[in-house]
C-alpha positions in Angstrom: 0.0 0.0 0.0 1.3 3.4 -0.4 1.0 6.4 2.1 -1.3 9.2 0.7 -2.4 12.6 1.4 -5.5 14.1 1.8 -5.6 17.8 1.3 -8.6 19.4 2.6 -10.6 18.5 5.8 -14.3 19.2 4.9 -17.1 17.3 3.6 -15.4 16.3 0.4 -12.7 15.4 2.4 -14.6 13.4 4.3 -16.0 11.1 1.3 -12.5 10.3 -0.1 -10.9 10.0 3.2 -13.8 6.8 3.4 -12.8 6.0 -0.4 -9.1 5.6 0.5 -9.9 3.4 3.6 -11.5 0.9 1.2 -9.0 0.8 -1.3 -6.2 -1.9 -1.2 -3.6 0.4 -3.1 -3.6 3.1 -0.7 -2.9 4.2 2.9 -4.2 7.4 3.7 -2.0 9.0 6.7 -3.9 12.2 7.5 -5.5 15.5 6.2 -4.0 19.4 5.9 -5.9 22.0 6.2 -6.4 25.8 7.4 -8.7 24.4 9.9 -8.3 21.5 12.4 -11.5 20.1 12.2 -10.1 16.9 14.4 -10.1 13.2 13.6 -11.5 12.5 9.8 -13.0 9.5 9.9 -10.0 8.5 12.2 -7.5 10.2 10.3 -5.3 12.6 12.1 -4.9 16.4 11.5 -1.7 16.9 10.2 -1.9 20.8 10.2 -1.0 23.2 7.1 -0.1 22.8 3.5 3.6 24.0 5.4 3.5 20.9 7.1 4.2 18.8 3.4 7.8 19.7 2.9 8.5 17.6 6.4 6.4 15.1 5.7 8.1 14.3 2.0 11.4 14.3 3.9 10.9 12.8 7.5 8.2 9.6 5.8 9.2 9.7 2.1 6.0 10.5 1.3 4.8 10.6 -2.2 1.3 11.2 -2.9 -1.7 13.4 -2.2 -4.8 13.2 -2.8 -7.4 16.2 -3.6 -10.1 16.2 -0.8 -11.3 20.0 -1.9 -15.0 20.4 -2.8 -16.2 23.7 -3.7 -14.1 26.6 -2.6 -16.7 29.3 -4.4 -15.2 28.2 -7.7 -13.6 25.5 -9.3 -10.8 28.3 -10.2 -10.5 28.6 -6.6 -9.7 25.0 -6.2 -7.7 25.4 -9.4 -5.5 27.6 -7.4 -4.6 25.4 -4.4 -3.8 22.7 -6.0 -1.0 24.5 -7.9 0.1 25.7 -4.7 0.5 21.9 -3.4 2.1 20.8 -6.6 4.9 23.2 -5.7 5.9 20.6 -2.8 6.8 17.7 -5.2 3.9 15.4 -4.6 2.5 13.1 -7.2 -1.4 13.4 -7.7 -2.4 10.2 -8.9 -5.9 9.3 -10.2 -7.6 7.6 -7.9 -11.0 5.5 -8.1 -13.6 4.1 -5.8 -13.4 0.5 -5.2 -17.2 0.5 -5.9 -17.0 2.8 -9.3 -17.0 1.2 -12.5 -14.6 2.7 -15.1 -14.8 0.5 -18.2 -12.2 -0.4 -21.2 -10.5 2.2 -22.7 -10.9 5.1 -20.7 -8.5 7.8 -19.7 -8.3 9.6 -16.8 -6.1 12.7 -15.9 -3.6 13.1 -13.0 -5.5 14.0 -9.6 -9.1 13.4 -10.9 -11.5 11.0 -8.6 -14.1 9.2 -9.0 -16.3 8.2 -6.1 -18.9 5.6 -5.3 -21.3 4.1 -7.6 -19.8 6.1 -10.2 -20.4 4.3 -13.7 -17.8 5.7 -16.6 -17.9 4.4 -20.2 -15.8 3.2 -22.9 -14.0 5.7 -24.9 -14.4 8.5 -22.6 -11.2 11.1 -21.4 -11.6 12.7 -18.7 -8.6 15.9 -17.6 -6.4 16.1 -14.8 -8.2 17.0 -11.1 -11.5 16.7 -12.0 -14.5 15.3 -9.6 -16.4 12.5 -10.7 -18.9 12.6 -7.9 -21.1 9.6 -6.0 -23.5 8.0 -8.3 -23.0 10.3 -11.6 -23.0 8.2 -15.2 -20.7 9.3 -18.3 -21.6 7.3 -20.8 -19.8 6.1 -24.1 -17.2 8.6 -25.5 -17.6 11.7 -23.6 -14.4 14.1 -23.3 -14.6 15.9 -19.9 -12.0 18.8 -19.5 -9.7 20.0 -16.5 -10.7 20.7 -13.2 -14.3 19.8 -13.4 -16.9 19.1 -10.8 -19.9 16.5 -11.5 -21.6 16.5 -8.4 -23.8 13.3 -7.1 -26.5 11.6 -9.9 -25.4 13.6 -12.8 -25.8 12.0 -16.0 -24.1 12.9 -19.2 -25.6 10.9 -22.5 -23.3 9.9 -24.6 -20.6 12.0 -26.8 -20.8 15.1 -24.5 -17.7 17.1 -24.3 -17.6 19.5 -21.3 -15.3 22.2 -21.1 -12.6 23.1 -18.4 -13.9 24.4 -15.1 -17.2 23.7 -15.7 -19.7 22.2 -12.9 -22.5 20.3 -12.9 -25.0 20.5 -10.5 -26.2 17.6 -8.6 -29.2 15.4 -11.0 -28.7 17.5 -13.5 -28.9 15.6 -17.0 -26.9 16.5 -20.2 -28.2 14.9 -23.9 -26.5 13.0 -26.4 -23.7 14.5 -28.7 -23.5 18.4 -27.2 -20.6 20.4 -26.4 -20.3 22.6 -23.3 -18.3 25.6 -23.2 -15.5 26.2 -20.4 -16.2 28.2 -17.3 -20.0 27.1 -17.6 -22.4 26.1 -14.5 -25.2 24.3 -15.2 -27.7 24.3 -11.9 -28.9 21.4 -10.1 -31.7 19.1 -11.5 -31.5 21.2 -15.1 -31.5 19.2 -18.5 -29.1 20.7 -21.2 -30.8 19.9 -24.4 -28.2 22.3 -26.5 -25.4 23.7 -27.1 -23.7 25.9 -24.7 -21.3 28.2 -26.3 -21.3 30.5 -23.6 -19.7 30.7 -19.8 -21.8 31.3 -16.8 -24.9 29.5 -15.4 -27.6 28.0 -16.8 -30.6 26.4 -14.7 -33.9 24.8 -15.5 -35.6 22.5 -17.9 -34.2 22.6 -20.9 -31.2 25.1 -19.2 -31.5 28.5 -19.7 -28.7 31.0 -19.7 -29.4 32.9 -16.3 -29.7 36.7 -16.7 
């Protein structure tokens, strides 16, 4: 098994740290955070992001993992986790035990994909995106960098969703239809076009919002 990181000590956090414990590949040692929000699911507050440089030299640790939900913005996560890659840690992919990520898919450095998650063939998804509990890509879909599916989201198959984009939680996407980047699409809303423009679209079929 090999010693990992979790970075972050919220909710999210919370839901990998239980991902981790499952998983035979890894060993998660702890969470760092602004906040010490005590034990995570038994998992020790290690303190600050300044707290990494020790840890690679006094445990030879290697690996982190991304345990940041929301932080306002997917930008804002965007912009701690190129503060942690300063330290020199690997941010492997990681998957839930109980996902299912089928042949000849690719997934980017740092992404994860959580329980019940079902990914199809022929889909790529970027580097640090979220792939939350119980969403479905289906065949051939190209998600971008640094995106957020939150829980039950579906995407039909053939979507390509641009970097930074979020998808709120149930919220459906049809067959074949690009999405720009920098686009939030609201919770429970069905995307029945093309979105060629950022910002955030809600409702059924998904409106720009004025």
């Amino acid at each position: 098994m090999n010693d990992i990181l979790i970075i972050g000590g919220g909710g999210h956090a919370k839901v990998l740290a239980s991902l981790l414990k499952k998983h035979e590949a890894w060993n998660p040692i702890g969470y760092t955070d602004l906040d010490d929000y005590g034990t995570l699911l038994s998992l020790p507050y290690l303190g600050t992001d300044n707290i990494i440089s020790s840890l690679i030299s006094d445990k030879a640790l290697k690996y982190a993992a991304i345990g940041i939900g929301m932080v306002g913005s997917t930008v804002n996560r965007a912009s701690i986790i190129k503060n942690v890659q300063a330290s020199g840690l690997s941010f492997p992919a990681v998957y839930s035990s109980y996902s299912i990520v089928n042949e000849e898919v690719k997934v980017g450095d740092g992404s994860i994909i959580m329980d019940g998650a079902i990914i199809q063939p022929g889909t790529r998804i970027g580097s640090y995106s979220i792939i939350n509990t119980g969403a479905i890509v289906d065949h051939d879909c190209i998600i971008g960098d640094h995106v957020h599916l939150a829980p039950g989201v579906t995407l039909s198959g053939e979507v390509e969703l641009g970097d930074y984009s979020l998808v709120g939680t149930g919220a459906s996407i049809l067959q074949g239809l690009k999405i720009q980047d920098h686009v939030i699409i609201g919770g429970g809303a069905t995307v029945v076009s093309h979105l060629g423009s950022s910002g955030t679209y809600m409702g059924v079929p998904a409106k720009l919002k004025a």
